[in-house]
C-alpha positions in Angstrom: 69.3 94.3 152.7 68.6 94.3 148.7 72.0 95.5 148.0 73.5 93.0 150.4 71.8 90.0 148.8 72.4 91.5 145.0 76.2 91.3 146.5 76.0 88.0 147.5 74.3 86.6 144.0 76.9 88.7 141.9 79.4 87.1 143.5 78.1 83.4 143.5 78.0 84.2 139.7 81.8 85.3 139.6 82.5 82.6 141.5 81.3 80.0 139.2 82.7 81.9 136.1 86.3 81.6 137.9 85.7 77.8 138.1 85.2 77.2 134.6 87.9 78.9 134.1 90.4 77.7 136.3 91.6 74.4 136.0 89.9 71.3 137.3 90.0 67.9 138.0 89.6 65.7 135.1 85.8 65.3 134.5 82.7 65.7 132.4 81.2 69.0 134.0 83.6 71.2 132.7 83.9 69.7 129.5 79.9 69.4 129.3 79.6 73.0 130.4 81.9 74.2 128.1 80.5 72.1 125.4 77.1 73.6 126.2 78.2 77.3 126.1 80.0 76.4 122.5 76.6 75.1 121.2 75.3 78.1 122.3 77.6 80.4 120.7 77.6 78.3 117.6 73.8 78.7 117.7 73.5 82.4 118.2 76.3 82.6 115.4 74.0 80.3 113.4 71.0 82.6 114.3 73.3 85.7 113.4 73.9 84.5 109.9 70.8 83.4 109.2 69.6 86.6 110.0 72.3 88.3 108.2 71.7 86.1 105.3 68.1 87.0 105.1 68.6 91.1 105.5 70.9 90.3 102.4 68.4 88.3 100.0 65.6 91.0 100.9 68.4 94.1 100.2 69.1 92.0 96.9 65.7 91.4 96.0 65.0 95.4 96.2 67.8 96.2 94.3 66.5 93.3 91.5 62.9 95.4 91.4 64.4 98.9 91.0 66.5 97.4 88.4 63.3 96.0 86.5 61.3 99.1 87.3 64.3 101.6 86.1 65.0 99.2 83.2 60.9 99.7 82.1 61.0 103.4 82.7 63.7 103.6 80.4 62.2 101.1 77.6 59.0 103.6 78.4 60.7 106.8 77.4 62.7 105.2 75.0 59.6 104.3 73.2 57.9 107.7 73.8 61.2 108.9 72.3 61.1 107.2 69.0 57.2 107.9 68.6 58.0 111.8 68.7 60.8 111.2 66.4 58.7 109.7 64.0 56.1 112.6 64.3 58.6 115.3 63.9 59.5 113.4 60.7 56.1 113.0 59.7 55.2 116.6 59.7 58.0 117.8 58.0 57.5 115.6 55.5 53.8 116.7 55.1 55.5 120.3 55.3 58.2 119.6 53.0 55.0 118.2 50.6 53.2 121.2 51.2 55.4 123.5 50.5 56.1 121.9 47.1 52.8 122.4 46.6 52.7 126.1 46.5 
């Protein structure tokens, strides 16, 4: 009895899917129910993008931080870098000085 009526709703569906489809008399259903399943494409293609265009601001926004993170890192070690530099310089100088000494 279930399958029979699941039958009969499936195909009251086709059947109103073939009469879209099929052509009509002149008059405002079709053209309103097409209309209607255009504004609702155009508003899940709205939603889509939207959506789309959000994943991309948040993908771009990560990318902008680990830019600024990498970009500190570096001006860390750079930094570190020139401070050891200076050291080594130093105590060879003081070496250099010492050794003169003697």
């Amino acid at each position: 009895m279930k399958s029979l009526i699941a039958t009969l709703i499936a195909g009251l569906f086709a059947a109103s899917a073939f009469a879209q489809t099929a052509t009509a008399p002149a008059g405002t259903a079709t053209t309103t129910t097409t209309t209607a399943s255009e504004a609702k494409a155009a508003k899940a293609d709205a939603k889509a993008d939207a959506k789309s265009a959000k994943a991309d601001a948040k993908a771009q926004e990560k990318v902008a931080k680990a830019n600024a993170d990498a970009d500190k890192k570096k001006a860390k070690a750079d930094k570190k870098a020139k401070k050891e530099v200076a050291e080594a310089k130093k105590d060879a100088a003081e070496d250099k000085a010492d050794a003169a000494k003697k």
